[in-house]
C-alpha positions as a LaTeX table, in Angstrom:
\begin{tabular}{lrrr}
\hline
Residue & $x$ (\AA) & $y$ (\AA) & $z$ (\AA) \\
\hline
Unk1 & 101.20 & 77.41 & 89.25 \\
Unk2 & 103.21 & 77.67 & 86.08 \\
Unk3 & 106.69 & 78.41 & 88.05 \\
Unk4 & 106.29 & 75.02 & 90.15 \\
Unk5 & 106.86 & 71.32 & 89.88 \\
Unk6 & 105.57 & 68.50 & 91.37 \\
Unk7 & 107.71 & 65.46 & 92.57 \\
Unk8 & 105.89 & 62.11 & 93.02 \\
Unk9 & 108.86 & 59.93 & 94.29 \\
Unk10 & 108.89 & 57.51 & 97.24 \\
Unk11 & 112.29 & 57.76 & 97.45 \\
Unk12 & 113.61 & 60.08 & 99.43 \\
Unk13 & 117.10 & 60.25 & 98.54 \\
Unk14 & 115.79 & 61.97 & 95.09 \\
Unk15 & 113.66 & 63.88 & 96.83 \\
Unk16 & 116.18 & 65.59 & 99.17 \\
Unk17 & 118.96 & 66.17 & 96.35 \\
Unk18 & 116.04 & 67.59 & 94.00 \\
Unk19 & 114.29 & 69.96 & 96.03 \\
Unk20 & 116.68 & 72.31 & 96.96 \\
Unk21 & 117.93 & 72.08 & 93.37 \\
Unk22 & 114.72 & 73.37 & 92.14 \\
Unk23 & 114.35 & 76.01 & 94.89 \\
Unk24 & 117.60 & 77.60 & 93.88 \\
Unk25 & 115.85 & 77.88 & 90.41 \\
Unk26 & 113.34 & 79.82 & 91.83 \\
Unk27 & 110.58 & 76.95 & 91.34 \\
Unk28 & 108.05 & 76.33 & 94.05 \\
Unk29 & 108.61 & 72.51 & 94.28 \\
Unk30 & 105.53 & 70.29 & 95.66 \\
Unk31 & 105.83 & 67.07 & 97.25 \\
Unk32 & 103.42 & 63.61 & 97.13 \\
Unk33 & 104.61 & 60.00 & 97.66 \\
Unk34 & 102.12 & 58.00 & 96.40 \\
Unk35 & 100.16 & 58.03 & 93.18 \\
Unk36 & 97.08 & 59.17 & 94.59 \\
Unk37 & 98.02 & 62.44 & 96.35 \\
Unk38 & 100.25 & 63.28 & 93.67 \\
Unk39 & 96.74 & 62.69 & 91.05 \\
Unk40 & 94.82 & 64.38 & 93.92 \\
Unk41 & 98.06 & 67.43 & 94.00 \\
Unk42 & 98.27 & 67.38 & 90.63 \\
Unk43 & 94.61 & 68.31 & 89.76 \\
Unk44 & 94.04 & 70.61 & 92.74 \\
Unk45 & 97.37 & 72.66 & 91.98 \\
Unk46 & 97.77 & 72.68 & 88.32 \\
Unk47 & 101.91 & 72.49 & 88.64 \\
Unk48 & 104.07 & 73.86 & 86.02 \\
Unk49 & 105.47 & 70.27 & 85.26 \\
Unk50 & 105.34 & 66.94 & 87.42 \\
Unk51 & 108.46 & 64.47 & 87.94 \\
Unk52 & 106.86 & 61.12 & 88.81 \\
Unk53 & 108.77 & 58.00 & 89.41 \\
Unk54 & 107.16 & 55.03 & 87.03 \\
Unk55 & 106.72 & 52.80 & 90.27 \\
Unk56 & 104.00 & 54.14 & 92.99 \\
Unk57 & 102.63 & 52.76 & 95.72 \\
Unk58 & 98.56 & 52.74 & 95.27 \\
Unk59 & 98.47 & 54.58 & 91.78 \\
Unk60 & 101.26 & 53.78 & 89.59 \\
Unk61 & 103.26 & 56.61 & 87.65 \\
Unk62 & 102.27 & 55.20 & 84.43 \\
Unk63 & 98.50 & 55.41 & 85.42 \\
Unk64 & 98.20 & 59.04 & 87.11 \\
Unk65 & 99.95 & 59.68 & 83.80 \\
Unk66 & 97.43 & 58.59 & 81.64 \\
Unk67 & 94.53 & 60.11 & 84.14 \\
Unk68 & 96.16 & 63.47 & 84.13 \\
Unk69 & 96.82 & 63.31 & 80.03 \\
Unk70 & 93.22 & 62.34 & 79.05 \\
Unk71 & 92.01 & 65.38 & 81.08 \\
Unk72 & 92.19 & 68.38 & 78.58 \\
Unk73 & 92.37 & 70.56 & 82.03 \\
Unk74 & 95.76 & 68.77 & 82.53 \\
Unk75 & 97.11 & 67.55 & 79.28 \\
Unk76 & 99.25 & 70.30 & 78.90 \\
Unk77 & 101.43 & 69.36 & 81.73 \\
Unk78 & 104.76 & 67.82 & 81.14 \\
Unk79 & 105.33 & 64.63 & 82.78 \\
Unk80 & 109.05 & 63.68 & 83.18 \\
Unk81 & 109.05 & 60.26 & 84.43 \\
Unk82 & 111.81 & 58.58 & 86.92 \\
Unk83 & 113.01 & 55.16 & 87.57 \\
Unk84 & 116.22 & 53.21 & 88.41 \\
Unk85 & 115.27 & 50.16 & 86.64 \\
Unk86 & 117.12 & 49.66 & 83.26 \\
Unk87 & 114.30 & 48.35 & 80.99 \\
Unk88 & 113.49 & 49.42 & 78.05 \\
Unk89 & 110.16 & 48.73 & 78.17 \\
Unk90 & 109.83 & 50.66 & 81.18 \\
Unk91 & 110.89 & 53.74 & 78.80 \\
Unk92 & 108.29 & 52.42 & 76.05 \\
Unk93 & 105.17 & 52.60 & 78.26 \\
Unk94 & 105.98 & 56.00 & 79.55 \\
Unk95 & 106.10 & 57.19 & 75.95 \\
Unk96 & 102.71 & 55.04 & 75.26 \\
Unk97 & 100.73 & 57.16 & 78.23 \\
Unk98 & 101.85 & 60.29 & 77.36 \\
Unk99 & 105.20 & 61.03 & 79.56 \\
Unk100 & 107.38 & 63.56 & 78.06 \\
Unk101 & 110.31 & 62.73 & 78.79 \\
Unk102 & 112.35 & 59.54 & 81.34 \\
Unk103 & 115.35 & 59.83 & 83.38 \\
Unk104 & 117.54 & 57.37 & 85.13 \\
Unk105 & 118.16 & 57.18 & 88.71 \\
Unk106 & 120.47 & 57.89 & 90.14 \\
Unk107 & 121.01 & 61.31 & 88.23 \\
Unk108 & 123.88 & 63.81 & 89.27 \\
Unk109 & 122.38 & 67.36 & 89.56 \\
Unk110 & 124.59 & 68.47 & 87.25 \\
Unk111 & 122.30 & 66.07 & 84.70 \\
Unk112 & 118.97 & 66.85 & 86.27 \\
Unk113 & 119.04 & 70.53 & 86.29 \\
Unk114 & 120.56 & 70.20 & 82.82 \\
Unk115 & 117.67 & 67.92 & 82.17 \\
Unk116 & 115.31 & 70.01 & 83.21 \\
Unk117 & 116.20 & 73.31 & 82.03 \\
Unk118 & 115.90 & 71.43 & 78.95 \\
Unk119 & 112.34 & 69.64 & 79.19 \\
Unk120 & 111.15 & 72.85 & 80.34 \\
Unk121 & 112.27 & 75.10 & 77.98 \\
\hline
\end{tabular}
C-alpha cells in the first residue's frame, strides 16, 4: 500500500490532528496503538511509511523498529519516529535501529506535513 501510512501512537491528540492531515493528502492513513498490532499491521499491510511514537505499550517503537528493519520484506519502509520527551538519546537509539527520521511532539501541522512531504519525497 505504497500511498498509505501507518500511525502507531497512543496518544490520541496526535492521532486526531494527523489523520485528517494525511487524508487531505490523499494517503490512506492506518491506525494501531500498541506495538504489537502496529508489528502485526505493519507486516500484514505493507504501508507506504509508518509514524511510530518511541514509547509503546507491549512492543516498544524502538523494537517493532528493529523487527520490521531486519526483515528484507519490510526494510524498505521508512520509519519516522515520535516522542515528546527531549532526550537526546532518545533521538540516538532511533537512529541505532534503523528509524529514518524523529519528530517532536507536539508538532504544528504546518511542520508535520512539511515534515512529511519531506521524509517522503
Amino acid at each position: 500500500m505504497e500511498n498509505s501510512i501507518l500511525i502507531i501512537d497512543t496518544d490520541n491528540n496526535f492521532v486526531a490532528q494527523a489523520n485528517p492531515l494525511l487524508q487531505n493528502m490523499g494517503i490512506e492513513v492506518l491506525i494501531a496503538q500498541d506495538g504489537i498490532d502496529g508489528l502485526n499491521q505493519a507486516r500484514e499491510k505493507a504501508p507506504g511509511s509508518i509514524l511510530m511514537d518511541v514509547a509503546l505499550p507491549y512492543l516498544s517503537g524502538l523494537h517493532v523498529c528493529k523487527l520490521l528493519k531486519n526483515d528484507e520484506r519490510y526494510n524498505s519502509i521508512p520509519i519516522v519516529f515520535l516522542s515528546s520527551k527531549d532526550d537526546p538519546d532518545i533521538v540516538l537509539n532511533t537512529q541505532r535501529v534503523g528509524g529514518d527520521a524523529f519528530l517532536r511532539k507536539p508538532i504544528t501541522d504546518d511542520q508535520l506535513v512539511r515534515e512529511l512531504i519531506q521524509i517522503l519525497s
